[in-house]
VEXPAGU-647912 format. One record per atom (N, C-alpha, C, CB): residue in one letter; z, y negated, x negated. Coordinates in steps of 0.02 Angstrom, whole numbers, plus 50000, padded with zeros to 5 digits. Atoms other than C-alpha are relative to their C-alpha. Last residue first. Glycine has a CB too. Layout:
AZYX
...
***
This chain:
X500225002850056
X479324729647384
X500094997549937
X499884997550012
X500845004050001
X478824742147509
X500014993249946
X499754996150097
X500454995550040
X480234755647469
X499294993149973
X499665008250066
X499555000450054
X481564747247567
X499695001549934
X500555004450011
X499925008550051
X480444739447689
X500405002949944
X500574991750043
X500565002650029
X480134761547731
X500104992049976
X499425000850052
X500164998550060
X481724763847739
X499574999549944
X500005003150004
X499505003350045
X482184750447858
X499765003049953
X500775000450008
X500025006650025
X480824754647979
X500464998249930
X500224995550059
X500564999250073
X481264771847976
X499644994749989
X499425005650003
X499664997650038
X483204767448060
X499105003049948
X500675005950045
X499505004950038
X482264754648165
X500315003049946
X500554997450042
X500595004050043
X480944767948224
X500394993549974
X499244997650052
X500254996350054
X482504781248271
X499404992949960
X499575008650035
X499384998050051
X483634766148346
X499415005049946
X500845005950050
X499735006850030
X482034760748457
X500195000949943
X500544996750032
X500465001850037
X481574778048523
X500074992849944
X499504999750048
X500154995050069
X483364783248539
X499314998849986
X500105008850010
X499565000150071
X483394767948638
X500115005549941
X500654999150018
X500055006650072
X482084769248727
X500274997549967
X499874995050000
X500005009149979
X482464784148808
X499594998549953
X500754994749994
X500215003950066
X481934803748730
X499894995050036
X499395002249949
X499945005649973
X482824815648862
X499884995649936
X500664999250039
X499595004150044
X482684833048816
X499804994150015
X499975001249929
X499415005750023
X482574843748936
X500344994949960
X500285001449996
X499885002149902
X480724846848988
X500604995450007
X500245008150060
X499365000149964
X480484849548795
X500084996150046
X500484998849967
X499644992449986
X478944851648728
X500485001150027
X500175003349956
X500524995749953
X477904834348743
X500295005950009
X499275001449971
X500295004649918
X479294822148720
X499445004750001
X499704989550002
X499434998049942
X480244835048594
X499654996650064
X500884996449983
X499874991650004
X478554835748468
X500665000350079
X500495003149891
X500834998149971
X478314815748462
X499945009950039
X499314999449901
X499895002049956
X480414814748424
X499174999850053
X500394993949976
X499694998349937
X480204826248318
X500004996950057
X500515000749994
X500344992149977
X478664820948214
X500425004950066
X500055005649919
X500575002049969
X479494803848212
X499445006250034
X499674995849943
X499795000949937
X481164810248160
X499284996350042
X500754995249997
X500204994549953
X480194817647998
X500404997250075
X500315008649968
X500445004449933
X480324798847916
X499825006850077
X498914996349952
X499535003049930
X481674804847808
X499784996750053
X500474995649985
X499914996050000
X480314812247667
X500625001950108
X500235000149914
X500574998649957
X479664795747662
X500175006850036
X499315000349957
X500315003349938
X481244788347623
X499625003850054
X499544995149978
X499424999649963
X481814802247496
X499794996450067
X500634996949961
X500214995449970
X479984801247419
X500755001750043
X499645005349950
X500814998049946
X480034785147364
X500015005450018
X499234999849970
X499775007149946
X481904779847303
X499175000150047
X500174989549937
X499784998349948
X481984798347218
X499944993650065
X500675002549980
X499364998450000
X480664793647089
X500165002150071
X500414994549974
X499765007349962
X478974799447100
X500615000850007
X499714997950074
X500545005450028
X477814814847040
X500384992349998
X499254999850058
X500194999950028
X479154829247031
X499414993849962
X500005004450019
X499225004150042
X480074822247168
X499815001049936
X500915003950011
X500305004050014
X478294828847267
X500634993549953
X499594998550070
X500625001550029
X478404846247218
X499854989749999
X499375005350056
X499814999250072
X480334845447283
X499174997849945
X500325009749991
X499695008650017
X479764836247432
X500235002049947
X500634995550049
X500585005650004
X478354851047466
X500464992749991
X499454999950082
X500454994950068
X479654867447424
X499354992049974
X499305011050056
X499574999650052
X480914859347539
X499685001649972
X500505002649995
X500095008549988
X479504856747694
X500654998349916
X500454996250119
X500625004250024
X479074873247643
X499984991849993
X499455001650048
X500154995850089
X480604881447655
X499444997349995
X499925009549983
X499445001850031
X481094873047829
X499805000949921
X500635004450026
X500245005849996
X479264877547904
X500604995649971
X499754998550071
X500775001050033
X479724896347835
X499764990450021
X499295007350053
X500014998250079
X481554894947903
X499314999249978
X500255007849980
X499565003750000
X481004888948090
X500034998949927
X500555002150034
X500535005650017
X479604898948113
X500324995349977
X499594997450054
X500134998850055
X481104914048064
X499314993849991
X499895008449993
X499795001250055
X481974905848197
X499705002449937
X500545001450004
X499705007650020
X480794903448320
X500195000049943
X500584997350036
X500735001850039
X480254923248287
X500144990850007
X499085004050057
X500114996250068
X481904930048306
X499494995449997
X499835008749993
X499805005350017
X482034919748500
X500045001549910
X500694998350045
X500175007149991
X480584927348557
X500304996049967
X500064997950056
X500605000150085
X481054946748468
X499914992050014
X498925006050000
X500664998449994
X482704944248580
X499604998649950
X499764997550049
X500525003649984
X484244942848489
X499245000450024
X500024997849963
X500705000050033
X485414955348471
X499794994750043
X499515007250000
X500544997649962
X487364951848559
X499414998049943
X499934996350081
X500415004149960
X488754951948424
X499454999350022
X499994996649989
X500754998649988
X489964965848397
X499604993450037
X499955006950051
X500154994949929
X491854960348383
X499084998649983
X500424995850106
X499184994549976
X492714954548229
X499635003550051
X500904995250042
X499994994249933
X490964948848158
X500605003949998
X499375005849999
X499815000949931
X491544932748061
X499905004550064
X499734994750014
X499335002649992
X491594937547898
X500255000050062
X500054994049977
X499704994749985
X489804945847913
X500765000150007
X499805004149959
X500164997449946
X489054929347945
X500255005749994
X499414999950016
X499445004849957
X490054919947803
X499675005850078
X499784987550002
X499024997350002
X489544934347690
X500054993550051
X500674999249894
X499914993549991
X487554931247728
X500505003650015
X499865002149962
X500004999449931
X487564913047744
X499905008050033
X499424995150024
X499535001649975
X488264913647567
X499834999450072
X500234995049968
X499594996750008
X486924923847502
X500684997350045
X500035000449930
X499754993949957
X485634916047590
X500485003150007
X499765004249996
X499905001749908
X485894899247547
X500245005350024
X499314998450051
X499385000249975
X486054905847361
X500294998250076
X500224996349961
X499794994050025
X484194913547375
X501024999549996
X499525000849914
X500154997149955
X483594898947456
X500525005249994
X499345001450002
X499905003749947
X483954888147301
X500395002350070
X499404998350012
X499184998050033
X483704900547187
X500254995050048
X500244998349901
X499954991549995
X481764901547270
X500925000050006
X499585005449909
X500044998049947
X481714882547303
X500245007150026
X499474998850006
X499425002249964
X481954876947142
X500435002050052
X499874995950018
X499324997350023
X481024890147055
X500594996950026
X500064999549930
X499964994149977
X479494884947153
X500635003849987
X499485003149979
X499795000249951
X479694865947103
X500125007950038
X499594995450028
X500134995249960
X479624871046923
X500365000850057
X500015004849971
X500395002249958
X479904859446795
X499725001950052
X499714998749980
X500604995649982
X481214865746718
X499694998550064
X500195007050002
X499914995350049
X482544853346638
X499565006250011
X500705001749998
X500165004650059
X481854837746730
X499995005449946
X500594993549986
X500644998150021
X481804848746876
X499854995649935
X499464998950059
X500114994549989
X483744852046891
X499204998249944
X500035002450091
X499704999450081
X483984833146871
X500065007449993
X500824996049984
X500425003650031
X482734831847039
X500125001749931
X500044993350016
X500504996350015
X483614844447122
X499544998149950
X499725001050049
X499854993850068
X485254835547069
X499715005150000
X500645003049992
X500035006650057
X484524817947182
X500045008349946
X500924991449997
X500635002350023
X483764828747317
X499944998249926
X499834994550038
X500404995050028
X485364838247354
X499144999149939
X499855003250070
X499954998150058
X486114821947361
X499935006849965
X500464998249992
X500105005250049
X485224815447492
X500295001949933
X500304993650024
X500755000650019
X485254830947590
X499804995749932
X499644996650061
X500254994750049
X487024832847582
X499395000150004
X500235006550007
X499605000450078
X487404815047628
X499705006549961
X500995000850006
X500315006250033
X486104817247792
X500224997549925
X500144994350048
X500494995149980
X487024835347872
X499624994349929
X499665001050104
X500014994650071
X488554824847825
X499505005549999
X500735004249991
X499905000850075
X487814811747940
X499965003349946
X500424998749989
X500605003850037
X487054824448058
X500154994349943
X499604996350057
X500564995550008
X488784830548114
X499365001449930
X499674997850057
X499794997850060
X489794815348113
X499735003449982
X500465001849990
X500125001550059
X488994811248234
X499955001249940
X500164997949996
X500524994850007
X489884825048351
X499374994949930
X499575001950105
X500234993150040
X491294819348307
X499445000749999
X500195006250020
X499875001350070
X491104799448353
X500105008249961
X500764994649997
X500425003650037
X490414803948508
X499984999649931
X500054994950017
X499954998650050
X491614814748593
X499515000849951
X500275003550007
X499095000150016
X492004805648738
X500025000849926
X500525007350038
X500035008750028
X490054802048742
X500815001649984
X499764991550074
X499764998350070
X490034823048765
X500074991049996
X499375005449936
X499314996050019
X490274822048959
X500025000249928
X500055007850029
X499814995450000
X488614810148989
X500815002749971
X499525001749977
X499695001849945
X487614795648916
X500335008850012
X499404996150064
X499504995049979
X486964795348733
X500404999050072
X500525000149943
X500474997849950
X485734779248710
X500345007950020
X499135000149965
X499935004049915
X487144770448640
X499665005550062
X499394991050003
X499344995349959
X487264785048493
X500094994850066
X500935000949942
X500014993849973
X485454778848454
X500505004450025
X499765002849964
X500284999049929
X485944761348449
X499795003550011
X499684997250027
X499355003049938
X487294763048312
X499565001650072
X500244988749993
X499714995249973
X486134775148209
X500344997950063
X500415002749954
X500374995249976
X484784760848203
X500385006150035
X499605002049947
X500245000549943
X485834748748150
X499765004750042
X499664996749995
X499334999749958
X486724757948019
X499884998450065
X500564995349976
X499734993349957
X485034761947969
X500425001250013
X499975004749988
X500454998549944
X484514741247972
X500235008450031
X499134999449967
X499855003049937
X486124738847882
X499595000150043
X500154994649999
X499664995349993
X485354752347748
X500444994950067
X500355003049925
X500384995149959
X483884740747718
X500615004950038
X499445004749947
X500395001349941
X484704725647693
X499615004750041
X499604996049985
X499465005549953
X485784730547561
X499674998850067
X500124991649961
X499764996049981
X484184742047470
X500604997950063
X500155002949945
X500004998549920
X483064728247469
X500665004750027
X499255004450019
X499725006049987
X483314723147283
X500165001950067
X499584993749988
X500735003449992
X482694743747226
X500404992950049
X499245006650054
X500115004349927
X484104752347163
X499744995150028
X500354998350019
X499955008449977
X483624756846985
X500095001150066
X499294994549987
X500565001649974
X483524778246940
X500404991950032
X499655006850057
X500125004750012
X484934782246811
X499314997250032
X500095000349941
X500774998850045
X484534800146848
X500174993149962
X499055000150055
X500394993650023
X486484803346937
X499534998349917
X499365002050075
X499404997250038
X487354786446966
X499725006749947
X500625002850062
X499915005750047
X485724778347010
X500455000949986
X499954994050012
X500624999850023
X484984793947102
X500124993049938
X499384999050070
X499864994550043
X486634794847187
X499505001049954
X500105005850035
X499595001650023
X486314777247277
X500215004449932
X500364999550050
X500265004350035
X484684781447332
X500654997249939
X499704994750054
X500544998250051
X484964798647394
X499824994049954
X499345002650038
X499734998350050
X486454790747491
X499695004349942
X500445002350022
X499645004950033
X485314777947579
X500575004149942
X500394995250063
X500175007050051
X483964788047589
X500364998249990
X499684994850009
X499994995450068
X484764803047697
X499914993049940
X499175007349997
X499625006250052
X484914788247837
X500145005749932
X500984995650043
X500525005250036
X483434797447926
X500444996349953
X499604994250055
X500254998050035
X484374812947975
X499784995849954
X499705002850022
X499534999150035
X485154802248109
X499905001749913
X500295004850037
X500115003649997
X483414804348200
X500784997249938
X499784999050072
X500575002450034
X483174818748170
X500214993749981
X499365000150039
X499824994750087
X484904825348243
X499534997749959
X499865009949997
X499555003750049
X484524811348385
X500015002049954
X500564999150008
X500475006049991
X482744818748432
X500524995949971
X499714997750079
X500315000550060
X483244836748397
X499834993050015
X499415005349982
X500634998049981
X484684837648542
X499484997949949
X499844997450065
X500285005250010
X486434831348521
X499444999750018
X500044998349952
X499615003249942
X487474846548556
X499644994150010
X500774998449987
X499974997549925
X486164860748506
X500444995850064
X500325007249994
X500555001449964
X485294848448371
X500185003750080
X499315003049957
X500115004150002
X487014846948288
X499244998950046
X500144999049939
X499435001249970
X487574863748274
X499744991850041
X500695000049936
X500074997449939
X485674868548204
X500724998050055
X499885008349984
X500725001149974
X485684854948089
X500075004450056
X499365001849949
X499845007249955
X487544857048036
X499424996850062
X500044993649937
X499554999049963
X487144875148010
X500184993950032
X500455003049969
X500344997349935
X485474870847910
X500535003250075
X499515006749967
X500485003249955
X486334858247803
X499855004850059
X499344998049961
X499575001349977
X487724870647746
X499744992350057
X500514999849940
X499224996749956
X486664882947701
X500164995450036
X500735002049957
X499935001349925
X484904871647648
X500655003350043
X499345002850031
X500445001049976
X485904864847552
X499255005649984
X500034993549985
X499915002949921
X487564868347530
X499404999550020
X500374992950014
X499144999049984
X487754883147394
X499994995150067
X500684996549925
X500004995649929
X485824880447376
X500775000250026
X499715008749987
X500335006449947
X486084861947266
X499955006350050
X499064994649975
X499535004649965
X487224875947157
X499914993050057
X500294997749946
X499444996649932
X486104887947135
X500234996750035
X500605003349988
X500384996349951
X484854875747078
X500335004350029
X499495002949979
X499925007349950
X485984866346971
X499545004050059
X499554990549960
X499365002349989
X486264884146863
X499974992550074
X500284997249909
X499724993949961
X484534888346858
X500574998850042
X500215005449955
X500395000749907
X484134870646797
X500105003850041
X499285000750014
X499685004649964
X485374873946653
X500094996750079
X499854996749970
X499484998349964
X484864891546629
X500224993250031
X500535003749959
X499225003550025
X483234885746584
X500495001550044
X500054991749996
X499424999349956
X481474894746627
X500474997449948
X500185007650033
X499725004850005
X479874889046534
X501065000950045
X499354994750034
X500125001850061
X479074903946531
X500334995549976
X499494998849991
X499325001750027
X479654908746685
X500274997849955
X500255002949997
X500044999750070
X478074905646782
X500804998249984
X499404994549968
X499555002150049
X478164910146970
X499954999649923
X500465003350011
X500055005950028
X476574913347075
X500654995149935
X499904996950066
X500605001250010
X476434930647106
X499804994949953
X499774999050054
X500194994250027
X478114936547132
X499414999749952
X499885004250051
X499885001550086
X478604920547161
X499745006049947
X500904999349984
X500645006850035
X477624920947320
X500244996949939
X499874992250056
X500274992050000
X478904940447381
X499404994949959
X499805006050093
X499894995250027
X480314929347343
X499315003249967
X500355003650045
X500175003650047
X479814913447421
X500175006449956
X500354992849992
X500695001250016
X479594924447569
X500044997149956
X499594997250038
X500374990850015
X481414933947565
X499054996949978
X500015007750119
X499994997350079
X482154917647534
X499775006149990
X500675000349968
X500395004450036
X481214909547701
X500165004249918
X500304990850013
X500604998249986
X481774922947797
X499704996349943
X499764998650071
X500084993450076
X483634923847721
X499195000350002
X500445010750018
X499985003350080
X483674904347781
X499765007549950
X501044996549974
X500595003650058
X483044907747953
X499924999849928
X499994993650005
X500794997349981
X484004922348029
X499424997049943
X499744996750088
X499894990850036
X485834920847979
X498865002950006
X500855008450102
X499975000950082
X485384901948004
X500065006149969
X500604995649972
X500695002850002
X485094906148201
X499815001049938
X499934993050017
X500554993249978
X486624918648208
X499014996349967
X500055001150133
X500204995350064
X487424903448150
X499535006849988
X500585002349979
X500405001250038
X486814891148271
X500125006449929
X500084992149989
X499635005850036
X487094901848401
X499774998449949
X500605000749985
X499314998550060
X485934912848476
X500054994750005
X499995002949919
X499714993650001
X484504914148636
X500545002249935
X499395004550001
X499844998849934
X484274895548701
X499975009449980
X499354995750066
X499384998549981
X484324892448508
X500184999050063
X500384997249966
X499564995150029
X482814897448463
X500755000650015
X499944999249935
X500564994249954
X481724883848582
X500605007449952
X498644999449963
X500025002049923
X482844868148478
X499765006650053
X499404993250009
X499244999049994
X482694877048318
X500354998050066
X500324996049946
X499854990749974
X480724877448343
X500715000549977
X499445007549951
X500314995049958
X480984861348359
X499855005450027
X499795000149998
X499735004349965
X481754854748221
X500085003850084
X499534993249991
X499784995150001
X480574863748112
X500834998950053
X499995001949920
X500214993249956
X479284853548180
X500755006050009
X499245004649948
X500255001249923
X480154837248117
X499895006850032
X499254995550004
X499195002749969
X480644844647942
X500045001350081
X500154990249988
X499984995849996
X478624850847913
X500804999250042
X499795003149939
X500434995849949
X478034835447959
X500255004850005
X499375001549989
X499925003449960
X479194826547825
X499685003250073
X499784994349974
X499064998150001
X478684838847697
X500404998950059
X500464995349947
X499694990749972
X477134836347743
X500615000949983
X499625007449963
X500374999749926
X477314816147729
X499915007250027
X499234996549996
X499455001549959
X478264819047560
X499775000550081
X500264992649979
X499544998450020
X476744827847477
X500624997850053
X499984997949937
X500554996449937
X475514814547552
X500365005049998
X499115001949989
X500085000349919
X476554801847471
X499875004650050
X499564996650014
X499114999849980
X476824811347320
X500234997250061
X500474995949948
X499884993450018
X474864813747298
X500765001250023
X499865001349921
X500364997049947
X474484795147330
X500295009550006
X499074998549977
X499584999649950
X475724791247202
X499705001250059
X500374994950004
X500395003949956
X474344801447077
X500754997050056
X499275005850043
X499994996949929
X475334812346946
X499674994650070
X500895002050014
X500345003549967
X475834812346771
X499685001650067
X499664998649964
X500764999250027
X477474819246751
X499334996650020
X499845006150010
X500164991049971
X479074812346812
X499364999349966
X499925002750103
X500735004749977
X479984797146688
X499705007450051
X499264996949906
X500134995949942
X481684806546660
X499394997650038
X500605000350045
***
């Protein structure tokens, strides 16, 4: 499962948008959801994004190479992710606020790294032990920096963004064994998207017993900036899992709490970015990064 040939400069730079894209999208989920919930939100973003990778496969998709197998793992990495991610994500950024949810986000690595060596047979790099007590660290003193009526209910809401962070990580690892069998980050993404939608389609009509209020066009257009900078930032870590195992671009990929937390201290009035959620987040991408570096 060696990846193709490919510059690590290229998969760096690759993960780093990706990573950029995460962060932002963060954000405009933060500004979207002062007019819906998070599902309403996800009813918005995820079909947006699978309607545009749709209309840019049109164009750009080669099928030539298509495999049911990959097909198959590709539904099935959409079934939760981005679905069941982007619900936790938006649930999670409306009680927590995008600077922890990011920030949290960041311990994806450690179970992307682990599953990647059950999974691909990819090595766990010596550091790993040491690194992942740094993002235990890190999480611990970012739920310190939490003051207020939800601290009661701390340990749920956590919880959150973890399993937001597990299913990432191991979306990554059986996107990867997906692309081994068709190489084609675009196809990932599309079928990907495409089962998100479906199932965030029927769960949203499940639940209308009673008529629920429209969304202004302001808060529509967040979320669909939302989905599209979501779908890209998934379209640009798949392209770059293609060049580099999962133990490098998972990291880098988990560094987007830097972009948020830069992004919430200039845009958001309310969101409160201490020094300890600054701390905890650059301790929890400290670690990943030593984990990578040697």
């Amino acid at each position: 499962m060696s990846p193709p040939d490919g510059t690590p400069f290229a998969a760096i730079l690759l993960a780093v948008l990706a990573s950029a894209c995460f962060g932002t999208g963060l954000i405009t989920t933060r500004f979207g959801m002062r007019g819906a919930d998070a599902r309403g939100g996800a009813a918005i973003s995820v079909p947006t994004a699978a309607a545009f990778f749709a209309c840019v496969s049109v164009f750009a998709l080669d099928v030539s190479a298509f495999d049911a197998r990959a097909a198959a793992v590709f539904a099935a990495v959409g079934l939760f992710f981005p679905a069941a991610v982007t619900l936790i994500n938006f649930v999670s950024t409306e009680r927590l606020g995008p600077a922890l949810t990011g920030s949290i986000g960041g311990t994806s690595p450690a179970f992307g790294i682990v599953a990647a060596l059950v999974v691909l047979g990819e090595p766990i790099p010596a550091r790993a032990l040491p690194a992942v007590a740094g993002i235990v660290a890190g999480v611990t003193l970012m739920s310190w920096a939490r003051t207020g009526p939800s601290r009661a209910h701390a340990a749920w809401l956590l919880a959150l963004p973890v399993a937001g962070a597990a299913i990432r990580g191991l979306a990554q690892v059986f996107a990867k064994l997906g692309l081994a069998w068709w190489p084609s980050p675009l196809a990932a993404t599309l079928i990907g998207y495409l089962a998100s939608a479906t199932v965030l389609t029927i769960a949203a009509r499940a639940r209308r017993s009673r008529p629920a209020a429209r969304p202004d066009a302001r808060t529509i257009a967040f979320f669909v900036a939302t989905g599209l900078l979501n779908g890209l930032a998934l379209l640009l870590s798949y392209l770059a899992l293609r060049r580099a195992p999962v133990a490098l671009v998972s990291p880098i990929v988990a560094s987007y709490p830097i972009f948020t937390l830069a992004l919430a201290a200039l845009l958001i009035r309310d969101e409160r970015v201490g020094a300890r959620s600054v701390a905890g987040a650059l301790l929890t991408i400290a670690a990943v990064a030593w984990l990578v570096s040697g």
